[in-house]
Residue frames as qw, qx, qy, qz and C-alpha x, y, z in Angstrom:
[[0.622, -0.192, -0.756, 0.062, 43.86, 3.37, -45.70],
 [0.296, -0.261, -0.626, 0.672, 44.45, 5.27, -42.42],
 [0.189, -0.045, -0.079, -0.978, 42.72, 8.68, -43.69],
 [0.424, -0.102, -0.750, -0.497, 39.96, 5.97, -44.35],
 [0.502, 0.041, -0.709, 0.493, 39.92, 4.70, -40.88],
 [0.021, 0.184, 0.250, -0.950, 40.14, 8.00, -39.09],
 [0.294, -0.172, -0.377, -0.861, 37.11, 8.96, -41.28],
 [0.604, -0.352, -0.676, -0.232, 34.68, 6.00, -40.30],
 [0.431, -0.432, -0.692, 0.385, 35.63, 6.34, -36.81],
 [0.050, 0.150, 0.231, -0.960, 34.50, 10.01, -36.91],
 [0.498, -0.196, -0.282, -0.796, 31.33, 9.49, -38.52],
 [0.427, -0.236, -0.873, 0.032, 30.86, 6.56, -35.92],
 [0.469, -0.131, -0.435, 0.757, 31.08, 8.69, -33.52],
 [0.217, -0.014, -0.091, -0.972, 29.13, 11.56, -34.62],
 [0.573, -0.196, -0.690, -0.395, 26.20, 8.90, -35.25],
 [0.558, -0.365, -0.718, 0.199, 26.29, 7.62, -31.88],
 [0.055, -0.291, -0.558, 0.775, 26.10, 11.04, -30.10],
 [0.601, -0.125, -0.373, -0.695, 22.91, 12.03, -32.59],
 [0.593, -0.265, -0.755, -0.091, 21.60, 8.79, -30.78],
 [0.312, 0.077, -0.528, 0.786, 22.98, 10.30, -27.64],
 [0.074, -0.172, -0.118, -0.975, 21.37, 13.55, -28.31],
 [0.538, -0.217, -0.545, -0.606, 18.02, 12.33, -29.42],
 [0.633, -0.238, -0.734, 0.063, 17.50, 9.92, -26.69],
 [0.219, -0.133, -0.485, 0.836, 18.51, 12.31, -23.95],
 [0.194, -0.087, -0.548, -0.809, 16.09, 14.41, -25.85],
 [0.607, -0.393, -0.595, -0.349, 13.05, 12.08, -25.59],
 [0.399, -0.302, -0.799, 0.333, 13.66, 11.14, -21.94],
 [0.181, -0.105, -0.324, 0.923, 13.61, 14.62, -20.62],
 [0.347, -0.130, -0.493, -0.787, 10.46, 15.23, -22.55],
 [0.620, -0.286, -0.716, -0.147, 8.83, 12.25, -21.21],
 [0.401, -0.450, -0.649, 0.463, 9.74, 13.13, -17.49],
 [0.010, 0.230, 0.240, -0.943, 8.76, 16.87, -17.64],
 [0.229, -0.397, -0.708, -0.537, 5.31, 16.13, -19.08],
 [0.460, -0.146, 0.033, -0.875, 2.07, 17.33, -17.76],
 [0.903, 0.016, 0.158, -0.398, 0.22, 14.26, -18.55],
 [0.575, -0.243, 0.758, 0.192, 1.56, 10.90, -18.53],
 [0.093, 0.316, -0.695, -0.639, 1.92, 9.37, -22.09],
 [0.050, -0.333, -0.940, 0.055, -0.74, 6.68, -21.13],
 [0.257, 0.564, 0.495, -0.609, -3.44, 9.10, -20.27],
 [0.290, 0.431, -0.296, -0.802, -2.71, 11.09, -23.62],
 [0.123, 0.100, -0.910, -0.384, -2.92, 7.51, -25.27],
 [0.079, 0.429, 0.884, -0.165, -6.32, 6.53, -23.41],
 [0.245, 0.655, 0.224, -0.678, -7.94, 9.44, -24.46],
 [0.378, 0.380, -0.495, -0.683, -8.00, 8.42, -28.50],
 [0.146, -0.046, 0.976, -0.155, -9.48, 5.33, -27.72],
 [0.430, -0.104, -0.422, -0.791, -12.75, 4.71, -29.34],
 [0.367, -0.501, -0.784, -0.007, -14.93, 3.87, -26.41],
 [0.051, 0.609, 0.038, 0.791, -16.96, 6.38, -24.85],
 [0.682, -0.679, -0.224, -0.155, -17.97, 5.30, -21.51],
 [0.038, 0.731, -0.575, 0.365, -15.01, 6.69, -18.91],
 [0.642, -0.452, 0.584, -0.207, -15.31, 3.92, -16.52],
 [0.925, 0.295, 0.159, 0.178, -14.11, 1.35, -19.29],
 [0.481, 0.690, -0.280, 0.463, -11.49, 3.64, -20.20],
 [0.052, 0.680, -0.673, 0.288, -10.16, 3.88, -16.52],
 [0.929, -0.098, 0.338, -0.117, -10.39, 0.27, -16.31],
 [0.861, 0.469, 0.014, 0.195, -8.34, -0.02, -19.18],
 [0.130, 0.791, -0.453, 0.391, -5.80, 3.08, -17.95],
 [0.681, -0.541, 0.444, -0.217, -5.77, 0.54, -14.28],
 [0.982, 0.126, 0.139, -0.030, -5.00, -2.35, -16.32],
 [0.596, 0.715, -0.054, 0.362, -2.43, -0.83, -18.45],
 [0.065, 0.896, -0.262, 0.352, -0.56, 0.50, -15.48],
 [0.823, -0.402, 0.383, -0.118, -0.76, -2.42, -13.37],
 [0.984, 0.134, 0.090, 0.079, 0.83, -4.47, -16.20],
 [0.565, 0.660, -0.244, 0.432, 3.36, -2.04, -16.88],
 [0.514, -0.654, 0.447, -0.330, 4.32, -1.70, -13.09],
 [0.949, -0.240, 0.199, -0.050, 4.46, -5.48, -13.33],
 [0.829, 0.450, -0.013, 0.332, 7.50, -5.60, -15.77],
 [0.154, 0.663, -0.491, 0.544, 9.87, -2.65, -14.49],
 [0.641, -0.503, 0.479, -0.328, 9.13, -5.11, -10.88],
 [0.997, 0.028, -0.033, 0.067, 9.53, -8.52, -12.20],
 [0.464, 0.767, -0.189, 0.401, 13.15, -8.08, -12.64],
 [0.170, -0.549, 0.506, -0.643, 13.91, -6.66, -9.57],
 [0.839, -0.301, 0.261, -0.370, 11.53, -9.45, -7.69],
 [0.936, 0.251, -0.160, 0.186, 13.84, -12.27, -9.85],
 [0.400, 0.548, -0.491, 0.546, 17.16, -10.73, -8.30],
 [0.317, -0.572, 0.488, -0.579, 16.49, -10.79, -5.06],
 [0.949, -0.093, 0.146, -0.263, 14.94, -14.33, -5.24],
 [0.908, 0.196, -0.257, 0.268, 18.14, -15.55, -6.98],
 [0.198, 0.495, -0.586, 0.610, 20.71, -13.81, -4.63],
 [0.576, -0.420, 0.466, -0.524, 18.69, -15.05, -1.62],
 [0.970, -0.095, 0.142, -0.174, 18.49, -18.47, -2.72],
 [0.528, 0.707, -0.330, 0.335, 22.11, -18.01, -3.78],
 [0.166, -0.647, 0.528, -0.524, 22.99, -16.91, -0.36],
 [0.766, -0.291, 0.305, -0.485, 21.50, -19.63, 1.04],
 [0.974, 0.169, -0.127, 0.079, 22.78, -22.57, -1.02],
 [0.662, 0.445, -0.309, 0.518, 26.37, -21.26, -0.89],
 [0.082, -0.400, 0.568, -0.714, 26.93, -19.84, 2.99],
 [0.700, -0.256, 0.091, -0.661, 24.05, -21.21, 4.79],
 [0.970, 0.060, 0.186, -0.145, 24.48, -24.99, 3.71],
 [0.591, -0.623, 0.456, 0.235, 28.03, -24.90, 2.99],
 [0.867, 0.420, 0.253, 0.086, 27.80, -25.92, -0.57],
 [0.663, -0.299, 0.421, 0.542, 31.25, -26.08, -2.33],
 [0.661, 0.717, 0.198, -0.104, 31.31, -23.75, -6.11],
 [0.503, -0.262, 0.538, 0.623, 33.56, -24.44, -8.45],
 [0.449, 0.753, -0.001, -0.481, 33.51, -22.50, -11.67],
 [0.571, -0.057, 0.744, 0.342, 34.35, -24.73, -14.69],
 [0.475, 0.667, -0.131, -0.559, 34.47, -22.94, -17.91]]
């Protein structure tokens, strides 16, 4: 029963730093490229005219700029309007689980 135990929580363990590994792995990869992953990706793209393709690379970078920002633009809006309801205007919070 315990031997059992012990066992599982070594192979948990081993499992999750392979994940560890691997991931650490990829990132470093990704940030010591040459070429961004997106360029490599526009470049199998089956259109031949370049000024579609960096239309498509602008598009693709804008949208992907837009997500790692949205986030960040939604925290600051709710801690400022936070700040404001609850110092500013005096508003009383009670936490009622």
């Amino acid at each position: 029963m315990i031997l059992g135990y012990i066992i599982s929580i070594i192979i948990e363990l081993t499992n999750y730093s392979f994940y560890f590994i691997v991931f650490l792995s990829c990132l470093s990869y990704l940030v010591t490229m040459d070429q961004d992953i997106i360029h490599i990706g526009i470049k199998f793209l089956p259109v031949e005219s370049t000024e579609v393709k960096r239309n498509i690379l602008k598009s693709l970078l804008r949208s992907i700029r837009g997500v790692f920002l949205s986030p960040l633009k939604v925290s600051i809006t709710l801690s400022t309007v936070s700040w404001v309801i609850l110092d500013v205007f005096g508003v009383k919070y009670q936490y009622i689980y």
